[in-house]
C-alpha positions as CSV (number, residue, x, y, z in Angstrom):
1,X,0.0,0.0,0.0
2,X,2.9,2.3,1.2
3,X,6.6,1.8,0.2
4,X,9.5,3.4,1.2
5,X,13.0,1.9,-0.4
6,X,16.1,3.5,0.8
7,X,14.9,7.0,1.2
8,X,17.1,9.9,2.7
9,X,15.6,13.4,3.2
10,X,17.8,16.4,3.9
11,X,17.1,19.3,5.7
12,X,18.6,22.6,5.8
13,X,21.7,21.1,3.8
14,X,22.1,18.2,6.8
15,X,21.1,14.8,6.0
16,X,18.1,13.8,8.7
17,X,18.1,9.9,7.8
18,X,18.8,7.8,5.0
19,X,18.0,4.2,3.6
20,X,15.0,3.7,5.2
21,X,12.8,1.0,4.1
22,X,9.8,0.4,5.2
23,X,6.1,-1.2,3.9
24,X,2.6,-1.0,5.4
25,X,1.5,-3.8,4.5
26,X,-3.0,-3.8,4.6
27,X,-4.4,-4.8,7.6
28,X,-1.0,-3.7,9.3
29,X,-0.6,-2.2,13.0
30,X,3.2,-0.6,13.3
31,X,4.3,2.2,15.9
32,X,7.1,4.3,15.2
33,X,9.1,5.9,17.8
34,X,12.5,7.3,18.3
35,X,14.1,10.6,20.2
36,X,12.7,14.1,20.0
37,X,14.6,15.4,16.3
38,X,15.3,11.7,14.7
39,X,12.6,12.6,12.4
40,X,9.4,10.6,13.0
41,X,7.1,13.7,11.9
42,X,9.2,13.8,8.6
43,X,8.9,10.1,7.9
44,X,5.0,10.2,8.4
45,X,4.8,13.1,5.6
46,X,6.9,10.8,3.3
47,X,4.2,8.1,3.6
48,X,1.3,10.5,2.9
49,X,2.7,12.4,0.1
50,X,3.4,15.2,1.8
51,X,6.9,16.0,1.4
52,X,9.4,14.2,-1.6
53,X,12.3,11.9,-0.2
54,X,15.2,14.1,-1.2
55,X,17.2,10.2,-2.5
56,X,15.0,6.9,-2.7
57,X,11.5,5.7,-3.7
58,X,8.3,6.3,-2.3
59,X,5.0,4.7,-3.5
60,X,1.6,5.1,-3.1
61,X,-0.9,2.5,-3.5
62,X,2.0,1.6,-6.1
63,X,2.7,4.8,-8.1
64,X,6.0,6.7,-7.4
65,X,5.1,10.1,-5.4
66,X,8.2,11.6,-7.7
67,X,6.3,10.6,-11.3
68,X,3.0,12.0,-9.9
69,X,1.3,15.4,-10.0
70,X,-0.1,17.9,-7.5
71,X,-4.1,16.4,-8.1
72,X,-3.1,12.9,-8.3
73,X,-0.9,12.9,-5.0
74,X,-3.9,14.4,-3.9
75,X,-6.5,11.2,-4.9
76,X,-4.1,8.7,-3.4
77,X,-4.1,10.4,0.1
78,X,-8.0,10.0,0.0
79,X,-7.0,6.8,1.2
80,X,-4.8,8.0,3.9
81,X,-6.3,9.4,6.8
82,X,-4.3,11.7,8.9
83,X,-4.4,12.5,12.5
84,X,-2.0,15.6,13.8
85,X,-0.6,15.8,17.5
86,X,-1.4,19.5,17.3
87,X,-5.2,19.3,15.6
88,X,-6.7,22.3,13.5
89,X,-10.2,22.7,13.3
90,X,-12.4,25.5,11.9
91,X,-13.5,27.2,15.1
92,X,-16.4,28.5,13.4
93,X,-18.2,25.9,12.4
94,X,-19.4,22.8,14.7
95,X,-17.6,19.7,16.2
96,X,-19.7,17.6,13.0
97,X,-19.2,19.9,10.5
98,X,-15.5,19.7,10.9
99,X,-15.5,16.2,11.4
100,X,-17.6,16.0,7.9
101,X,-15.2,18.8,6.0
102,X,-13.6,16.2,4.8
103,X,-16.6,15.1,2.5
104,X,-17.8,18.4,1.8
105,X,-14.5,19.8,0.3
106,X,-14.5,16.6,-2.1
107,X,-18.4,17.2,-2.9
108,X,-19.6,14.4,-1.3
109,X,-21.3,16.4,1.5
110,X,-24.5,14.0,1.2
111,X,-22.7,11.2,2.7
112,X,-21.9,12.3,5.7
113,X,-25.3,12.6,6.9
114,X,-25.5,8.8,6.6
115,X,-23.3,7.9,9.2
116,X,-21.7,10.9,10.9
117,X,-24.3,10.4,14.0
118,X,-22.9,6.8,13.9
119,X,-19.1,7.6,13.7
120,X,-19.6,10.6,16.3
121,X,-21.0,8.1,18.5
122,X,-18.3,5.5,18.4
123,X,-15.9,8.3,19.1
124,X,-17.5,9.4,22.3
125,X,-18.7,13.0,21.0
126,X,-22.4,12.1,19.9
127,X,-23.1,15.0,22.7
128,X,-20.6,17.4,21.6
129,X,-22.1,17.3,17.7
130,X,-23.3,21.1,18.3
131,X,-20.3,22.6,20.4
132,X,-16.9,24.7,18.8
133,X,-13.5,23.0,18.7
134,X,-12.4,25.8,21.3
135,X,-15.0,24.3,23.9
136,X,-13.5,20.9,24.1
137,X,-10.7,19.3,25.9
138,X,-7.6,17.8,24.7
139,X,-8.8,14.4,24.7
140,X,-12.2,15.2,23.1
141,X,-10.0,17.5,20.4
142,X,-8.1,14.0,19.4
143,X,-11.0,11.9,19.3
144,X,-12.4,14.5,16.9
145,X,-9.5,14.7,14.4
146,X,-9.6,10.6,14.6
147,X,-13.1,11.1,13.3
148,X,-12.6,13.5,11.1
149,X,-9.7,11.4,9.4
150,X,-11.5,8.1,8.9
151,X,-14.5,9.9,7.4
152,X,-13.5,9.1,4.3
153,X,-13.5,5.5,5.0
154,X,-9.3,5.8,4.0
155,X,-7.1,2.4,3.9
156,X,-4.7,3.4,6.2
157,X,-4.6,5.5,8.9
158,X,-1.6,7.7,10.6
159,X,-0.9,9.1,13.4
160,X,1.9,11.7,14.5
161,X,1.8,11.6,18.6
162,X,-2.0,11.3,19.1
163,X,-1.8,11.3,22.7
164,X,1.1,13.4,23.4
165,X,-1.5,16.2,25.3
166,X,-3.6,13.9,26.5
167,X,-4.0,12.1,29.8
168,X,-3.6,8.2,30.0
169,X,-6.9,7.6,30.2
170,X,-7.9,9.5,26.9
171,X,-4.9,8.2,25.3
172,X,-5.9,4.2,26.3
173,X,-9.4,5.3,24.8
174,X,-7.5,7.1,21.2
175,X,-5.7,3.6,21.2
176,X,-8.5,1.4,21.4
177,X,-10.1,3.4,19.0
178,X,-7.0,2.5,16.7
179,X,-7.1,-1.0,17.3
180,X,-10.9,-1.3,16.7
181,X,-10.3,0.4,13.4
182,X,-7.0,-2.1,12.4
183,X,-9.4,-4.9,13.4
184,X,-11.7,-3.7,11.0
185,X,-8.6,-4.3,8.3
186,X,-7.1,-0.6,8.4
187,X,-3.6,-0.2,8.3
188,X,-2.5,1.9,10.9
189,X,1.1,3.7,11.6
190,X,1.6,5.0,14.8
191,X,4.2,7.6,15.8
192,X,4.7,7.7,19.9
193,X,7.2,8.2,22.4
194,X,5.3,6.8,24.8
195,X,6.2,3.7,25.5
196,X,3.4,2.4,28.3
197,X,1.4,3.5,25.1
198,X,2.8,-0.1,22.9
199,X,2.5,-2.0,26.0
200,X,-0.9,-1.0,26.7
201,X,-1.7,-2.9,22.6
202,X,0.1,-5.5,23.9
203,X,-2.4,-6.4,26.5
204,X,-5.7,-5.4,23.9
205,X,-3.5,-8.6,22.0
206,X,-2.7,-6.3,18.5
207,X,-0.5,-7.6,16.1
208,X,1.6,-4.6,15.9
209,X,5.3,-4.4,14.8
210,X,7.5,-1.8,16.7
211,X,10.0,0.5,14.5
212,X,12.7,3.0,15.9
213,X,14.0,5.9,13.9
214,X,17.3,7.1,15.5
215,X,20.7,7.9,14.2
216,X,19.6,8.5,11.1
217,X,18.5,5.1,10.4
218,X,15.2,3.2,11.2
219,X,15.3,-0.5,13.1
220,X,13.1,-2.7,13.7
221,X,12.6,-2.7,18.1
222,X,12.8,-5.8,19.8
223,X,10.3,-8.3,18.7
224,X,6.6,-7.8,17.1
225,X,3.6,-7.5,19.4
């Protein structure tokens, strides 16, 4: 679904990591962690199109990023559902019609009145539908975005620090959430530094496979889930 073969990416003239190769595979649970700097925010944007590996390959859904324009990077990552650490909302409008924007910019606003009660439910924001983004917490501000990204009913799902402002509790809910939704056959990619966070899927029983970007380089950590 997503290939990276011996990518590098540079930054500001200084090499940030090189020959990296990774897959998500479908159906796929994988967390990526790694010091503060190594470059796990950079790696995520590589998989979703969003930056261009400076050396290397990267493939979506099996076309190279580098041979593809502007609109057709932007088809593939319909697939790819993407959930920020630091989550921007339109304050003006409500908790579900930022969690539908999704739809509406692609025209498909119709749809979203067929399950968004549904999906706001299983997220634990079925009361919040009506509020602003400013109004909830940080927990409810994740669980939002998470919403918002699989919306689109995308393959794969990633995630850059989801719980990193959130308390334990909320970040065991985000995380179940995740697992429910690679049960369900999505791929998921996880970027965390915390690591009571991968022990936690342990116990829930995920296959999950546990990657560590650090000295330029990215390793496989330990043994799979």
């Amino acid at each position: 679904m997503i290939e990276l073969d011996r990518v590098a990416y540079s930054y500001g003239g200084a090499e940030l990591f090189s020959n990296v190769s990774l897959t998500l595979a479908p159906g796929s649970f994988q967390f990526l962690t790694g010091p503060s700097g190594a470059g796990k925010t950079t790696l995520l944007k590589l998989c979703y199109g969003e930056l261009v590996a400076t050396a290397g390959h990267v493939r979506l859904f099996g076309k190279n990023v580098r041979e593809l324009q502007r609109d057709d990077i932007a088809l593939s990552r319909r697939n790819i559902g993407v959930v920020h650490q630091d989550c921007q909302f339109l304050d003006h409008l409500s908790v579900a019609e930022n969690v539908a924007l999704p739809l509406t910019v692609a025209g498909r606003a119709d749809e979203a009145s067929e399950y968004l009660e549904d999906l706001l439910s299983w997220v634990g924001l079925r009361n919040q539908a009506g509020q602003r983004p400013p109004e909830l917490s940080g927990g409810e501000r994740q669980r939002a975005a998470l919403a918002r990204a699989v919306i689109i009913s995308p393959d794969v799902i990633i995630a850059d620090e989801p719980t990193g402002n959130i308390d334990w509790e909320m970040s065991q809910r985000l995380l179940k959430l995740l697992v429910e939704l690679n049960r369900m056959g999505k791929t998921i990619l996880l970027a965390t530094h915390d690591l009571n966070l991968i022990r936690q899927a342990s116990k829930m029983q995920v296959q999950a496979r546990v990657l560590r970007l650090m000295n330029q380089r990215l390793h496989v950590a330990g043994v799979d889930l």
